[in-house]
VOTORSE-5289 format. One record per residue (C-alpha): y, x, z; residue in one letter. Coordinates in steps of 0.25 Angstrom, whole numbers, plus 5000, padded with zeros to 4 digits. Layout:
BEGIN
north;east;up;residu
Y;X;Z;a .
...
***
This chain:
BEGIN
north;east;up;residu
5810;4812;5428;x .
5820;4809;5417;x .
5833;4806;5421;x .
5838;4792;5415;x .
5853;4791;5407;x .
5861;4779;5412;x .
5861;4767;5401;x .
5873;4759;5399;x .
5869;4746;5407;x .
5860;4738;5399;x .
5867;4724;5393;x .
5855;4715;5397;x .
5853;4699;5396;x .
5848;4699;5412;x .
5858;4693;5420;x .
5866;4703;5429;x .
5876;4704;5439;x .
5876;4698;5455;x .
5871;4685;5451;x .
5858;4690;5446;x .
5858;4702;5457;x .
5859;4689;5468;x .
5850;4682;5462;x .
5839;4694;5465;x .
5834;4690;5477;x .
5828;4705;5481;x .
5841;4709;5478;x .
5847;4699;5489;x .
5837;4704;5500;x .
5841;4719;5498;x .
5856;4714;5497;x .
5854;4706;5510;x .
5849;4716;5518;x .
5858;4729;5511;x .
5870;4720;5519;x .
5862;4720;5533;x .
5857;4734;5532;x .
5872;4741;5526;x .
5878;4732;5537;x .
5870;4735;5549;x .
5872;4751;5542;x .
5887;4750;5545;x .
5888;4741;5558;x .
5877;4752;5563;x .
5887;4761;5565;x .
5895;4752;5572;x .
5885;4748;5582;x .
5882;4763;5585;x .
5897;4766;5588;x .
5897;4752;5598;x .
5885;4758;5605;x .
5891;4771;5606;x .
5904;4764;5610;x .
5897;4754;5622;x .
5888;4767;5629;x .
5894;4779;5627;x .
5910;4784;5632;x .
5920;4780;5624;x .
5925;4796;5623;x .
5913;4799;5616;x .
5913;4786;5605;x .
5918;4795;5594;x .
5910;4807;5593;x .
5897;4799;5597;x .
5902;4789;5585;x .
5902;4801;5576;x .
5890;4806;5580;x .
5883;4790;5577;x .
5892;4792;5563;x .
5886;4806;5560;x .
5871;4801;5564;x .
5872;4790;5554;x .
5876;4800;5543;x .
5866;4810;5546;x .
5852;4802;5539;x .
5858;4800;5527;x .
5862;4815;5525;x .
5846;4818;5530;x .
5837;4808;5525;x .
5845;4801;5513;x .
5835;4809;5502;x .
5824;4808;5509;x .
5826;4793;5512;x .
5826;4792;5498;x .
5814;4798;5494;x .
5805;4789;5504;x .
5812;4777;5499;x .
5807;4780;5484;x .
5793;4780;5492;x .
5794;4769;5501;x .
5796;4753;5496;x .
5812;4752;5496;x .
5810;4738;5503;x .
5801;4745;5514;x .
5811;4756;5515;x .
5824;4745;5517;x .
5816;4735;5526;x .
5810;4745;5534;x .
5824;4753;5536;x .
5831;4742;5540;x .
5823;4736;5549;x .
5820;4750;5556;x .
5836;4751;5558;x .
5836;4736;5563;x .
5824;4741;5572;x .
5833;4754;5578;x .
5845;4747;5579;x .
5839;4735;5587;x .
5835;4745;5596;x .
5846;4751;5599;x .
5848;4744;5614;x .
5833;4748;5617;x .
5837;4762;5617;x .
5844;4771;5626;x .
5860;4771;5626;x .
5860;4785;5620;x .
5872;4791;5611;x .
5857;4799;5604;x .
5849;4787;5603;x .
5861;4781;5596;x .
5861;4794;5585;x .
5845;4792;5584;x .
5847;4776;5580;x .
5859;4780;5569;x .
5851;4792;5564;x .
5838;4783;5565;x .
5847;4770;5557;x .
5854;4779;5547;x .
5840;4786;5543;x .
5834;4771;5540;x .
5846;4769;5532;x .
5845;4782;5521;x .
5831;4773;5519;x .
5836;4761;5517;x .
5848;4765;5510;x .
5840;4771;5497;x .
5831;4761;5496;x .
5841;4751;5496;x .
5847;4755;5483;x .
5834;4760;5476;x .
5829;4744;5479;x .
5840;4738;5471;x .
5835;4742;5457;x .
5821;4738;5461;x .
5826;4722;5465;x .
5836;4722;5454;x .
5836;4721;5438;x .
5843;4733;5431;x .
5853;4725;5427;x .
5857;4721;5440;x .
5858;4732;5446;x .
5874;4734;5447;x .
5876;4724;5453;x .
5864;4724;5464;x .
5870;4738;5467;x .
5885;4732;5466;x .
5880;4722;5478;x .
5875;4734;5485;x .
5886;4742;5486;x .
5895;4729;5490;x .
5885;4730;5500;x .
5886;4744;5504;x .
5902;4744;5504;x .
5902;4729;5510;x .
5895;4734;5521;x .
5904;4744;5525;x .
5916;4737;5526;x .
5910;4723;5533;x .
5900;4732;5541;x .
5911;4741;5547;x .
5919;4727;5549;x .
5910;4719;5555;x .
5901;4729;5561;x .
5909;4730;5577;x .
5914;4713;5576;x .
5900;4711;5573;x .
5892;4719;5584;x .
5905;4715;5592;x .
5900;4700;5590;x .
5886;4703;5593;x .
5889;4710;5607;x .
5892;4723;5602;x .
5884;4738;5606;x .
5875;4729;5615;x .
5871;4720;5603;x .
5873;4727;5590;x .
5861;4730;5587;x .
5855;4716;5586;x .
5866;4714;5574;x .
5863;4727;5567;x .
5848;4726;5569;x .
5848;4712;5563;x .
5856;4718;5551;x .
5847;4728;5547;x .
5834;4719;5550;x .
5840;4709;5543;x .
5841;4718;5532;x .
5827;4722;5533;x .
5823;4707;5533;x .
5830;4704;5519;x .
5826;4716;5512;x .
5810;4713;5516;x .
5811;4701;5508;x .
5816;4710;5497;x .
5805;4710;5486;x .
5799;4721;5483;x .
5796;4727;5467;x .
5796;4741;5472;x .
5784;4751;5467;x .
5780;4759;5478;x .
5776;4774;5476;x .
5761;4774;5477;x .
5754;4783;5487;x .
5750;4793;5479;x .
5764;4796;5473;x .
5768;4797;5488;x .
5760;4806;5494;x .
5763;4813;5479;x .
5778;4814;5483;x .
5784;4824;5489;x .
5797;4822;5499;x .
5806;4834;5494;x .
5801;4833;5479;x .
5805;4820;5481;x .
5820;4823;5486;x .
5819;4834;5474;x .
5815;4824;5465;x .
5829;4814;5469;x .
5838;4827;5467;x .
5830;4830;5454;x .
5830;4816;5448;x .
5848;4817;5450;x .
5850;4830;5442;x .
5842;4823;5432;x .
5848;4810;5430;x .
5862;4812;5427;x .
5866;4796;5429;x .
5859;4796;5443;x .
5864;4809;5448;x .
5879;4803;5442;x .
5877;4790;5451;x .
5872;4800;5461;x .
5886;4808;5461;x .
5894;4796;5459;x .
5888;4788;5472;x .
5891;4801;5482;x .
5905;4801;5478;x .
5907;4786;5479;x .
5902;4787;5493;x .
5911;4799;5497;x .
5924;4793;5493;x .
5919;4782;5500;x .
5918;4790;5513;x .
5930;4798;5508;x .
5939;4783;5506;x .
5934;4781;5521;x .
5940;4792;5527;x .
5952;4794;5519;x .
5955;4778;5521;x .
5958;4782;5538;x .
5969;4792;5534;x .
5972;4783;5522;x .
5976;4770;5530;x .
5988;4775;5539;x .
5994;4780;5525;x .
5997;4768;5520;x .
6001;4760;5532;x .
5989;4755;5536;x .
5983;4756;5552;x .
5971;4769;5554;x .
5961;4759;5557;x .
5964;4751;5546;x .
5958;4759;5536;x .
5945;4752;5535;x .
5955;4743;5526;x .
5955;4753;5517;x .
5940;4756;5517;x .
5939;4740;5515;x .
5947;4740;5502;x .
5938;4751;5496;x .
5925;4742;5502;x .
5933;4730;5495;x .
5935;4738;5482;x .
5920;4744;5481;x .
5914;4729;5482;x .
5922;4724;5471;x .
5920;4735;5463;x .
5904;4735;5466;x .
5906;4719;5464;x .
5912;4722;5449;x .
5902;4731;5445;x .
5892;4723;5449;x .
5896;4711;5442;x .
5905;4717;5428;x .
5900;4733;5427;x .
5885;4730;5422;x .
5888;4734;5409;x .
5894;4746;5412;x .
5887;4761;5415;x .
5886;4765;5427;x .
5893;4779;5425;x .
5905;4770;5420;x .
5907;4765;5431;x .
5906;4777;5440;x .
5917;4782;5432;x .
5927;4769;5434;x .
5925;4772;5448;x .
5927;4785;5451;x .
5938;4783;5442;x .
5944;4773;5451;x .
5942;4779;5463;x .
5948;4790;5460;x .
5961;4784;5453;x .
5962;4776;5466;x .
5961;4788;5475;x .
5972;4793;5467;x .
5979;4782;5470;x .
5979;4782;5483;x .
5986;4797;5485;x .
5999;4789;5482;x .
5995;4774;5486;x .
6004;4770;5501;x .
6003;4757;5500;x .
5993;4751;5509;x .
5989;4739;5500;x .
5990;4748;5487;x .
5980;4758;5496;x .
5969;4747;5499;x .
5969;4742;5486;x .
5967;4756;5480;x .
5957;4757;5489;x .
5950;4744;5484;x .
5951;4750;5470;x .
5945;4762;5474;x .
5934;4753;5479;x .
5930;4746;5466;x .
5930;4761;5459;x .
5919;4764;5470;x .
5913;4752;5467;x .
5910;4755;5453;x .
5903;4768;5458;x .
5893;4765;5470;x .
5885;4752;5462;x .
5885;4757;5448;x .
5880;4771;5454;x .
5869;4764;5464;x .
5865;4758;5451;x .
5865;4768;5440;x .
5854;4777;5450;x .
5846;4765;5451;x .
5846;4762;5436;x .
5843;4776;5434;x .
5834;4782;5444;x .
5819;4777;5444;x .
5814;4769;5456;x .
5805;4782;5462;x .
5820;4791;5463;x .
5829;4780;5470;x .
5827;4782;5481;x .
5828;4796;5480;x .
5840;4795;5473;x .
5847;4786;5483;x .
5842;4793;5493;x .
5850;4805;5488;x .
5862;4798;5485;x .
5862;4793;5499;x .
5862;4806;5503;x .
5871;4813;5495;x .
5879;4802;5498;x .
5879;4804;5511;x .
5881;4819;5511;x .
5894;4816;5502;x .
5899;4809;5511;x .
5901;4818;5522;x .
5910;4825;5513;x .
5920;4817;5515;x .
5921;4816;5527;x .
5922;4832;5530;x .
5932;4834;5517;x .
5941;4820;5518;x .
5945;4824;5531;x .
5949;4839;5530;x .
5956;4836;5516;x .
5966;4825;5522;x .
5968;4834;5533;x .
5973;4846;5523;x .
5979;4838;5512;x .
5982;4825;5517;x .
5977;4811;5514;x .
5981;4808;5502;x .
5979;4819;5493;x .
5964;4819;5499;x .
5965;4807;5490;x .
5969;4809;5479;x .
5961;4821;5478;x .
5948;4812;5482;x .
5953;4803;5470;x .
5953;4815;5461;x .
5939;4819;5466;x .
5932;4807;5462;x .
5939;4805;5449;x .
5935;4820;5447;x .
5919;4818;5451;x .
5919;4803;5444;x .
5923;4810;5431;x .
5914;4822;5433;x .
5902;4815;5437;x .
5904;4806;5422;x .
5903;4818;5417;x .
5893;4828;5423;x .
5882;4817;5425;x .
5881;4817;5410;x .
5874;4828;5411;x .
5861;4830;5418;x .
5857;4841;5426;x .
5848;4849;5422;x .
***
């Protein structure tokens, strides 16, 4: 397969921009339900940490917690490539409608089964293992719905999505199982959200080609997985977007963990450092929200650049920053940086990788992705133990200057 250079955007009479994405009513239904499945994602969590918290003592809470946190983490490091290579198999809508109504299914459940601490591991493992499905196919559907052109901002919307979840999910996730009765009822608000979900995206249309039978039974599984890890020494652009995503995601989990120890520095209460995680979320959707609608003349690599750039000059920043108020809006800053990584990224994969490898691709990332983030939270840690907050920082600022400058340069160059 012949790897693809990245073109400058194209200039092009068709209309772009949100207006014309909105307009796609495909677009709307995958939207739609990307906001009931992420938010069910997050609250899910929740709603496992209520059940532990109502049946089991509350001396065990914490390291039964972990254990839930830990099973949720575990399918993505297992199945994330090998999920992707059955979503390049399978219809993409089949694969999010089916995935999320099995997890509405398991979920509704829940009550039917025994009140068992392994029970609860099987339903995570078994939830999280639907999502490493759902979660490449969701991204690899966006270029078959939506025009080249458009495709920025559709994956400018996503990752509003993505972040937007994550800070109104962890918000309203207890209040809203609280409303509905709790442990004893959660399930009939997380269930609804991922049938809901599954309901939307089954009026989704449909332009997808499937693989015909003969080319399936053709395929192999580990030629396949070979064929993914092939086709990113290849493409230099793709396996550059590649890089770029997996570091995005770490400082991300590094931002998170750092922000805990972060938060009593500058005057602010422990538990009030979800403050400083919602600035960032704050930055990341205007950034995403500015690319989408001003960035669609600009290559993609540019913009990778401009926010590495940023992220790491704020990170630097924030080694001498004491003011509280200085320190959140440093942190939004650091948050549009990011947002001109993770849509531009998501998009420059998709523009460049055939409709047969997205899945794979993806599928990878998500793993990779996955697997980086455990760094983090092993090195983060032990660092600001031994050297303290703020120099773990500052150096983390330096590190991603470093890799945004070096991934510029040595992606240029295909592998051979």
């Amino acid at each position: 397969m012949t790897p693809t250079t990245e073109q400058p955007p194209p200039r092009t009479t068709t209309a772009t921009g949100f207006r014309q994405v909105l307009r796609n009513r495909n677009f709307l239904f995958l939207w739609s339900g990307q906001w009931f499945s992420q938010l069910a994602d997050k609250i899910f969590l929740i709603y496992m940490i209520a059940l532990i918290s109502a049946h089991f003592p509350a001396d065990a809470i914490n390291s039964m917690s972990s254990g839930i946190i830990i099973t949720n983490s575990l399918p993505a490091i297992l199945f994330g490539s090998l999920a992707g290579v059955y979503v390049d198999r399978w219809l993409k809508k089949t694969v999010l409608t089916v995935s999320n109504l099995l997890r509405g299914l398991f979920v509704l459940a829940v009550p039917l089964l025994p009140s068992e601490y392994t029970v609860l591991l099987a339903v995570t493992f078994a939830v999280s293992t639907l999502t490493q499905f759902f979660a490449p196919a969701e991204t690899s559907t966006i270029p078959i719905i939506v025009e080249k052109p458009n495709l920025l901002s559709a994956n400018s919307l996503f990752t509003l999505t993505v972040t937007g979840s994550i800070v109104i999910g962890y918000a309203i996730g207890e209040p809203l199982l609280s409303l509905f009765g709790g442990a004893s009822n959660g399930h009939w608000v997380l269930g609804g959200f991922y049938l809901l979900a599954a309901l939307l995206i089954g009026f989704m249309g449909n332009r997808e080609k499937l693989q015909t039978g003969a080319a399936q039974r053709r395929s192999n599984l580990w030629k396949d997985l070979r064929e993914g890890f092939d086709y990113l020494k290849q493409d230099a652009d793709v396996r550059f977007a590649f890089i770029q995503l997996i570091v995005f995601y770490s400082i991300l989990t590094a931002l998170y963990l750092l922000a805990i120890g972060l938060a009593p520095a500058i005057g602010l209460k422990a538990e009030q450092f979800g403050y400083l995680l919602s600035a960032a979320g704050v930055g990341i959707g205007l950034g995403t929200l500015a690319i989408g609608k001003f960035a669609q003349g600009i290559s993609r690599r540019s913009l990778a650049l401009i926010g590495a750039v940023v992220m790491g000059l704020v990170l630097i920043a924030l080694f001498w920053a004491t003011s509280a108020y200085l320190v959140l809006f440093l942190v939004m800053i650091l948050g549009i940086g990011a947002g001109c990584i993770a849509a531009p990224m998501n998009t420059l994969i998709q523009e460049q990788t055939p409709e047969h490898m997205r899945g794979k691709v993806f599928g990878l990332q998500n793993n990779a992705t996955n697997i980086a983030q455990s760094l983090p939270l092993v090195l983060v840690e032990r660092a600001t133990a031994l050297f303290g907050l703020r120099p773990v920082i500052l150096a983390l600022g330096l590190v991603v200057l470093l890799a945004g400058l070096l991934t510029q340069r040595l992606s240029r160059t295909p592998s051979t």
